[in-house]
C-alpha positions, -999 to +999 in steps of 0.1 A: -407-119-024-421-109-058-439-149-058-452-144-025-467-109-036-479-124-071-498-152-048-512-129-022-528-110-057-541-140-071-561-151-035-575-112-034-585-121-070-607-148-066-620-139-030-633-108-048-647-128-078-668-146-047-681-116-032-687-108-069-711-131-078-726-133-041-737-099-045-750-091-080-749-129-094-736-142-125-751-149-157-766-184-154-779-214-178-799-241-167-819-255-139-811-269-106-833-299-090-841-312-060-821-338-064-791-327-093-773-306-062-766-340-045-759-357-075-726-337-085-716-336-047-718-371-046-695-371-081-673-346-067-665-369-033-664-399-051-638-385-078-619-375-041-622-406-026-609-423-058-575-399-062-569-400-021-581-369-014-590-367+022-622-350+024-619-317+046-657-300+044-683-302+011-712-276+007-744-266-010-753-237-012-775-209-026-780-169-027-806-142-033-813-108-035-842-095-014-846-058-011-833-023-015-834+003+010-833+040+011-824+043+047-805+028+071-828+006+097-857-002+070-839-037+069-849-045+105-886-059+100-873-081+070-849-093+095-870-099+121-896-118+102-869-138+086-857-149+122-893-155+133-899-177+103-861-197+110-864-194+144-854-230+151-822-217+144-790-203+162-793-165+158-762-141+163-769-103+165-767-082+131-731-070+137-703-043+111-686-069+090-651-057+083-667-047+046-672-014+045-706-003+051-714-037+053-738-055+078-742-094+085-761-116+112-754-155+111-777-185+120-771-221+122-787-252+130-768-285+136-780-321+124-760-338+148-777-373+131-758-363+101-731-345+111-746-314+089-750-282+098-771-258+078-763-220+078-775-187+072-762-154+064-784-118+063-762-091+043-768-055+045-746-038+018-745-006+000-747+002-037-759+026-060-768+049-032-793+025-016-789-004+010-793-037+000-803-069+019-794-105+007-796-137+016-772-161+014-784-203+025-758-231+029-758-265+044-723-279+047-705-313+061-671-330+070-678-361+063-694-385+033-732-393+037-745-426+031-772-429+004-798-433+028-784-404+047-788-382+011-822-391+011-830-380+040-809-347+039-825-339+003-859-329+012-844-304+047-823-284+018-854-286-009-881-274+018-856-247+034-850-234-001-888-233-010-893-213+024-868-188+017-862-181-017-892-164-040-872-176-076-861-206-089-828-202-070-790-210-084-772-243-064-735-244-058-718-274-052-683-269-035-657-298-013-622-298-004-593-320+009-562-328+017-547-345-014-508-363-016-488-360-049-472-397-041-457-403-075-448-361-084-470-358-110-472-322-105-501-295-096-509-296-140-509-333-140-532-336-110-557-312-121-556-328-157-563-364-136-594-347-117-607-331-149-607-362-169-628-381-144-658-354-156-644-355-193-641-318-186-624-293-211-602-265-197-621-227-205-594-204-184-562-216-162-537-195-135-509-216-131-483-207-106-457-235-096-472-241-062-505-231-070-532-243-099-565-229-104-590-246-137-621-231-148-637-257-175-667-269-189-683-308-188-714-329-205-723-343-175-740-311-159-767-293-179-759-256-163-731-231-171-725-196-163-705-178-192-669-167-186-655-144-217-682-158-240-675-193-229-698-217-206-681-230-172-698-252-149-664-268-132-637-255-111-605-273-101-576-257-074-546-273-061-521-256-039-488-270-024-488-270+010-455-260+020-430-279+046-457-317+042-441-332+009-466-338-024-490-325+003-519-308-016-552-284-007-576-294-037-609-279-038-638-290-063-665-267-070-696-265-095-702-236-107-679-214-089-657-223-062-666-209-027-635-213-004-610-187-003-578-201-017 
């Protein structure tokens, strides 16, 4: 009982650490490119690929600020020039999010050529007295592009960002899948395996003994945000999946991991 409790602490830990740095953003090094987003995706799915990890979903995605309101309803024209300016996209009604005093409306557009769908999320949210709307961009997939299919998806993200986004935005990188502990390494052995494929040193660990979550630092990225005084740019989780074997959820993310463990 206490495990189970000591796990359902850690998850509320590290969703709040997302909604964290979704909402007030993280202190940042570096500079992301056109093309340096797909670059560590395609690193982080070929690293999969080559431990058997069966590739679940992958994402790019980026965030901004916007405005700050004094009262409620000022939003509405920023929203409704946002969804004039998107408007080849899917648009759901602003609706309560279960956040408390908390807003959202949703839009998507699917790339049925690619198999990619790109999303995006308005956020009203108080703080400090005042309303504040965000913006948060994605474009996410199930399935491994060909190069040529990169290409061509490189310049949709690049433009969209460009169109939306007044600063030199932050990128995230995030994928997950299904991986199978055949030989019983072990959830610190695994992670150890994934992290030496981007010669990555280990900043900060939680290890549980059917859960492991690494936040560490590699060369091959030039960007960082700083945890306790220390760069990260590289997150590693693997949980057990109970009652399926060496059955494994692993989830790769540069910076910070976006799925809720």
């Amino acid at each position: 009982m206490g495990n189970k409790k000591r796990k359902d602490t850690l998850q509320v830990i590290f969703y709040c650490i997302i909604l964290f740095s979704l909402y007030f953003g993280l202190n940042w090094s570096g500079e992301a490119t056109d093309e340096k987003p797909f670059r560590e995706l395609e690193k982080i799915l070929e690293v999969m690929d080559k431990h058997e990890i069966e590739l679940k979903d992958w994402t790019l995605y980026s965030r901004e600020h916007l405005n700050s309101w004094n009262a409620s309803g000022e939003y509405e024209n920023e929203l409704h020039e946002l969804m004039i300016k998107t408007n080849e996209f899917d648009w759901q009604p602003l609706f309560d999010d279960d956040l408390k005093g908390q807003k959202k409306a949703v839009a998507s557009l699917n790339h049925q050529d690619f198999g990619v769908t790109e999303m995006l999320t308005y956020i009203i949210y108080p703080h400090n007295e005042q309303l504040h709307s965000y913006l948060i961009y994605d474009i996410n997939g199930t399935e491994k592009l060909a190069a040529d299919e990169w290409k061509s998806i490189s310049p949709v993200f690049s433009s969209r960002l460009e169109d939306l986004f007044t600063n030199n935005t932050k990128i995230f990188t995030c994928a997950s899948g299904i991986g199978s502990d055949k030989l019983n390494f072990g959830l610190i052995t695994q992670a150890d395996r994934l992290l030496a494929e981007f010669s990555a040193e280990t900043i900060e660990s939680l290890k549980e003994e059917t859960f492991i979550s690494i936040s560490a630092y590699t060369n091959t990225w030039n960007n960082a945000i700083a945890t306790n005084g220390q760069n990260m740019n590289l997150q590693v989780a693997i949980r057990a999946i109970e009652g399926l074997g060496g059955k494994t959820t692993v989830t790769i993310g540069t910076p910070i991991i976006t799925t809720e463990y």
